[in-house]
N, C-alpha and C positions, 0 to 999 in steps of 0.2 A: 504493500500500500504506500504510496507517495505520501510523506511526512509533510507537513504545513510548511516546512523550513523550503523544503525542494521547490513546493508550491509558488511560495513568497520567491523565491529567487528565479522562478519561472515567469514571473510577470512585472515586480517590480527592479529597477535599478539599484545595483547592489545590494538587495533583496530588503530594502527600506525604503520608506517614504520620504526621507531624505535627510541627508546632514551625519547619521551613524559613521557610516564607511566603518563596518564591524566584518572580520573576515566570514569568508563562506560558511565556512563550518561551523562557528560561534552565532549566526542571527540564530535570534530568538523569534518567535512571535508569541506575543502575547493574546493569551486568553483573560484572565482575571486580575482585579486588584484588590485589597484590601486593605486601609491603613496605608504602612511605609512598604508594603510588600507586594510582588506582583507573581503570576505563573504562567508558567509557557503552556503551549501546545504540547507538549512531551510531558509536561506535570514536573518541571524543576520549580525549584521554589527561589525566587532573588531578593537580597535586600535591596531596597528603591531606594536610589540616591540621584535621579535627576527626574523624579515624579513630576512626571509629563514636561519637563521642562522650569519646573517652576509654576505648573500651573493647578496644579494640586498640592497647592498651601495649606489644605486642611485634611489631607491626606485623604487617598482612593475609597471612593464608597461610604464617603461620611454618612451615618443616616438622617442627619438632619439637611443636606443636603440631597440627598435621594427623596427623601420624604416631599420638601417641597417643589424639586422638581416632577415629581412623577404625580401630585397632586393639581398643578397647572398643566401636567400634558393631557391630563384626561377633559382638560375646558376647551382645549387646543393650542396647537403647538406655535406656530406662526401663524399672522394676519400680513404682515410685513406693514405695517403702519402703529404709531403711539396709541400704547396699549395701558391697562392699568399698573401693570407688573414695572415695566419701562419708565411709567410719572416716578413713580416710589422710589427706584434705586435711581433714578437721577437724581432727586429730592436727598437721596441719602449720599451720596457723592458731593454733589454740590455742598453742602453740608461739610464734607470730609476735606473738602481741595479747596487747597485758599485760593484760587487762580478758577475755579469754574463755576464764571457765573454762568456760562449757557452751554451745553453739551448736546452731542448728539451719539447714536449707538451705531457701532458696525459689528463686524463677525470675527475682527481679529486684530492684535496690536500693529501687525503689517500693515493694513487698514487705517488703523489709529495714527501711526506715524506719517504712514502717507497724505491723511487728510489736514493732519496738520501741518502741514509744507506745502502745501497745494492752496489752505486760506492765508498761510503768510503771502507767498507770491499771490495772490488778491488779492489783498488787501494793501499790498506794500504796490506792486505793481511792479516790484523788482523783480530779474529771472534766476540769480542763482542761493545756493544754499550752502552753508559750511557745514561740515561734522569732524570729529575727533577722531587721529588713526588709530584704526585696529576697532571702531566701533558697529557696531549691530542695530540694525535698526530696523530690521524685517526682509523680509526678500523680492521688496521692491528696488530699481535699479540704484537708487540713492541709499538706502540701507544696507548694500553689500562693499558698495565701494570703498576703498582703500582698507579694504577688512582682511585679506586673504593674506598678502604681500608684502614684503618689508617695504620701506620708506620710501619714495622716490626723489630722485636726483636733488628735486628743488622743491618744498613746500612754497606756495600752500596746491602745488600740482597736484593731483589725484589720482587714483590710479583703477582703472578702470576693469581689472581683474575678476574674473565670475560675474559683474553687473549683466553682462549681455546686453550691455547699453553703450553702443561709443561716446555719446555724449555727455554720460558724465563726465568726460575729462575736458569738457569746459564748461558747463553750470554749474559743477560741485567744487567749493574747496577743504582743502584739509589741512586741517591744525592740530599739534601737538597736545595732547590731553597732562594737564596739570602742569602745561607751561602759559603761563598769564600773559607773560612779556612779547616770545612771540606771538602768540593769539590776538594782542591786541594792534600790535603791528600791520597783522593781516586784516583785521575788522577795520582799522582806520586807513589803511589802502583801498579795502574793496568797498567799504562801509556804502556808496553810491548803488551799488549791484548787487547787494546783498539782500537779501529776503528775512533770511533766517538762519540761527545756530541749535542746531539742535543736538542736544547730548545725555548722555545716558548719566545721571547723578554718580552714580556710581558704575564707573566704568568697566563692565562685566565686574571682574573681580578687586578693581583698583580703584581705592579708597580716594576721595578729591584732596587735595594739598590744602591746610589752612588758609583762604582767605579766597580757593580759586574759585567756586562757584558763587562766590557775593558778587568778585570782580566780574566775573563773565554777566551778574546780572545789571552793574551798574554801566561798563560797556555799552550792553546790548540798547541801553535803556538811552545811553546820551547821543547814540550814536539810529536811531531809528529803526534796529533791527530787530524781530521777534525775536525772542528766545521761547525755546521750545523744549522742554523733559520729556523725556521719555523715561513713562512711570511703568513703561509695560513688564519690566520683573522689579522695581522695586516700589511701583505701588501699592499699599497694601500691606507691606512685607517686613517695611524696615520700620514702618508705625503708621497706624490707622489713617493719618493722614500721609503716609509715603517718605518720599524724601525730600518734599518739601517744608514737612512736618519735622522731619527727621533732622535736615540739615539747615533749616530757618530761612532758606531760598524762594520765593515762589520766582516761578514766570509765565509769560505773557498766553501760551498751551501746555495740555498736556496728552500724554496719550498714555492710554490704560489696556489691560489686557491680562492674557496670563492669571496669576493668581485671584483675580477677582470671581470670576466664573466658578471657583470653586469644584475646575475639572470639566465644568462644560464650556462650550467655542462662546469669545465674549472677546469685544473690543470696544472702546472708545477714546472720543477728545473732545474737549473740553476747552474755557477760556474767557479770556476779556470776553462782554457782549460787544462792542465795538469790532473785536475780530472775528467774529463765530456768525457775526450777521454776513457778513461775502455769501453762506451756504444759501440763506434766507430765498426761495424760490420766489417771492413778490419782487426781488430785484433781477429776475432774470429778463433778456438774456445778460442782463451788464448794468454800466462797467461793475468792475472787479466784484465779478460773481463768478462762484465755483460751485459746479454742479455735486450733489454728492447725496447720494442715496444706498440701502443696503438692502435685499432684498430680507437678510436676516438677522440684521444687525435689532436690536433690543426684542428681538424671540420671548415668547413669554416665558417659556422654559427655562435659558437661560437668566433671565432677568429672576425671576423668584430661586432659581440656584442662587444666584450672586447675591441676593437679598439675606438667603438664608446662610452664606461665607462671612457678610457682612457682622449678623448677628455673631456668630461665632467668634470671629474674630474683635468683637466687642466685649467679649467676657474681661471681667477684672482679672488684672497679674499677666494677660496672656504675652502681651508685648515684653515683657521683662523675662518669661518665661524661654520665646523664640530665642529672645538675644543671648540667656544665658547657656542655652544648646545651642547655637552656633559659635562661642566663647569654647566651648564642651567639643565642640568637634574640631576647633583649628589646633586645640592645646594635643586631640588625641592626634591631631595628622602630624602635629611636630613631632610627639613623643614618638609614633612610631618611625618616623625619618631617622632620630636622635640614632633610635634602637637598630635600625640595620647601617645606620654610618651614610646613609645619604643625604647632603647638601641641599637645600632648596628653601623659599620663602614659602610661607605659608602667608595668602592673600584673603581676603576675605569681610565682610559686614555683617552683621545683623546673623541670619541663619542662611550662610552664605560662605562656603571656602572652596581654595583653590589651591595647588601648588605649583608652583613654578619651580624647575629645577636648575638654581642657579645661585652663586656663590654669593650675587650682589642685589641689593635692593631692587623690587620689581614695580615702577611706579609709571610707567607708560609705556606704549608700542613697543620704541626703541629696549628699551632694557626686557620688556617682553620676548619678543624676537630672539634675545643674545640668550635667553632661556634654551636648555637641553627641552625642546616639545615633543624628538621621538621617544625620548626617555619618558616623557608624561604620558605620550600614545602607547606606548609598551606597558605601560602599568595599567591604564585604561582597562586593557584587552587581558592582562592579570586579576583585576578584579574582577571581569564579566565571567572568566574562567573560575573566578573561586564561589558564583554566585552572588554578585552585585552588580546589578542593572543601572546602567548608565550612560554617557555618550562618549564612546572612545575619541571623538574627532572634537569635545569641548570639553574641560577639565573640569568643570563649574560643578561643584556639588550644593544641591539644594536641601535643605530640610523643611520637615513639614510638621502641625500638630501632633503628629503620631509619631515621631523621632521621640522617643523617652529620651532615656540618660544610659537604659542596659543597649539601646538600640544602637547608639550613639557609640559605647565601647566596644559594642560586636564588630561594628565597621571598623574600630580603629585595631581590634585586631588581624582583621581580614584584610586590611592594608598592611600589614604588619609584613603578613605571609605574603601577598601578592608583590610587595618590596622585594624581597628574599628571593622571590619564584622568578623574577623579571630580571635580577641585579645582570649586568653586563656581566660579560666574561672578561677577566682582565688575560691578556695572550702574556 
């Protein structure tokens, strides 16, 4: 009988739906989740360490999550129009995000980022956008650029690798993440053409420098250009108001995603009403109006899941509890580094770690890059080998509600071994 694995490698591209690149023999597919834990088609059992992506922050199959999702699907699933489920968690967002007074829903943070680049250029009437190298922003052609590649020749050039877009390497620029001095150099050269900067508060795994994300907002602010968050993994995550909340920043959009949804598809953005009016269809066709519709974007199903992540993640102690398991897991991924003799920084926020294998501080692109990454891909593909589920081709370890503290040491011994299992040969 042809096993699910053959199957999956029968019809998808490197037998995922994209991003793994996990060898032939190693795809899993999954059947089930529950909590921090999920199970294949073969019935192995894994500990979940990049659950969904970060998008099951309250871990797989909550039942207060199920519960109110599968109580709205029996009213109906989608209408594709402002539903009651949709008034409410906007009601409750707005509420949470110092920066959104008017929002609207789509079906995914790629979505969310996209639209909020699309009403800076309407509203500004500018064509291009900046972002920070090495940074992620969805897999639309401005979200992947200068993410893949090291540096090129001359900032603020861009580098056009995986986008499948030639033009980003003249609409998009890029700047150095947690360099102020140049950043602002480039904002006050192009500041005429510039639309918007948008960036990840917390740069995947790299923490912003004292003072850099105030500057990027007073910048952005005297100089006419949107600034734009992308809250879509640490909204929600790093404290109920995000990292706005978190790091005392607001700006001008934002985009959400990811952990809000509580595991089901959810995206939005958010904003000034002065900027969020461009979408406003009574000014169409113009000027600076931007079309923007989702056929599923605030789903009822979704929206009463996210309602019900919301509540969850309202309970008292809960934010001090995240932050002190992910505290709990950077200390176990040193200790076990300490324990087989290998070198590396351990990177990380909130319930949020990385490691980077490398002798020297790891605090943007640059000193990213000069990181050992086949030695982090080789351990990747170590842990999926010893039964932890996760993305061999992104380091990023997430935690979720269901991360105890026994959970939490079981992985750091299972790194331990997977260290050991993987270590190079010395010749």
């Amino acid at each position: 009988m042809t096993s699910f694995r053959e199957r999956a490698l029968a019809l998808f591209p490197a037998g995922s739906n994209g991003e793994y690149g996990i060898p032939p023999e190693l795809v899993p597919v999954i059947e089930r989740g529950q909590g921090c834990r999920v199970w294949d088609t073969d019935g192995r059992e894994f500990l979940d360490m990049t659950m969904a992506w970060g998008a099951a922050l309250v871990g797989h199959a909550h039942p207060k999550v199920v519960e109110a999702a599968t109580r709205q699907a029996a009213l109906g699933a989608n209408f594709a129009a402002v539903n009651r489920r949709s008034v409410e968690l906007a009601e409750r967002i707005a509420a949470l995000s110092p920066c959104a007074e008017r929002i609207r829903f789509v079906a995914s943070g790629t979505e969310a980022t996209l639209l909020c680049l699309r009403v800076a250029q309407a509203a500004t009437g500018k064509p291009k956008v900046l972002k920070f190298e090495g940074a992620y922003h969805g897999q639309h052609p401005v979200g992947i650029t200068s993410m893949l590649n090291g540096r090129p020749a001359t900032l603020p050039q861009s580098d056009p690798s995986g986008a499948g877009a030639a033009w980003v390497a003249r609409d998009v620029l890029v700047a150095p993440y947690n360099d102020l001095d140049t950043t602002s150099r480039i904002l006050r050269d192009h500041a005429h053409e510039l639309a918007a900067v948008i960036v990840e508060p917390l740069h995947r795994c790299l923490t912003p420098a004292p003072g850099f994300l105030q500057g990027l907002r007073d910048l952005t602010r005297s100089l006419g250009i949107v600034l734009v968050f992308d809250e879509v993994v640490t909204g929600f995550r790093l404290a109920l108001g995000g990292a706005q909340e978190y790091y005392g920043v607001s700006p001008d959009l934002v985009a959400y995603g990811k952990g809000l949804g509580g595991g089901f598809p959810i995206g939005a953005y958010a904003g000034r009403a002065d900027l969020m009016e461009v979408v406003n269809e009574h000014r169409l066709p113009g000027p600076n109006y931007a079309w923007s519709a989702s056929t599923t974007g605030g789903n009822p199903v979704s929206c009463a899941a996210a309602l019900a992540t919301l509540d969850l993640l309202s309970e008292p102690g809960l934010y001090p509890r995240l932050h002190a398991a992910g505290r709990r897991l950077r200390q176990r991924v040193g200790e076990a580094l300490e324990q087989t003799g290998e070198v590396a920084q351990v990177l990380g926020d909130g319930p949020l770690a990385q490691a980077a294998f490398s002798a020297q501080p790891v605090t943007d692109q640059t000193s990213w890059l000069a990181s050992d990454r086949a030695r982090g891909k080789a351990l990747m593909h170590g842990l999926l080998r010893g039964g932890v589920f996760l993305n061999p081709m992104g380091t990023k370890l997430y935690l979720s509600l269901a991360h105890d503290d026994s959970v939490i040491d079981e992985f750091g011994a299972r790194l331990a071994d997977a260290l050991r299992a993987t270590r190079p040969s010395v010749p």
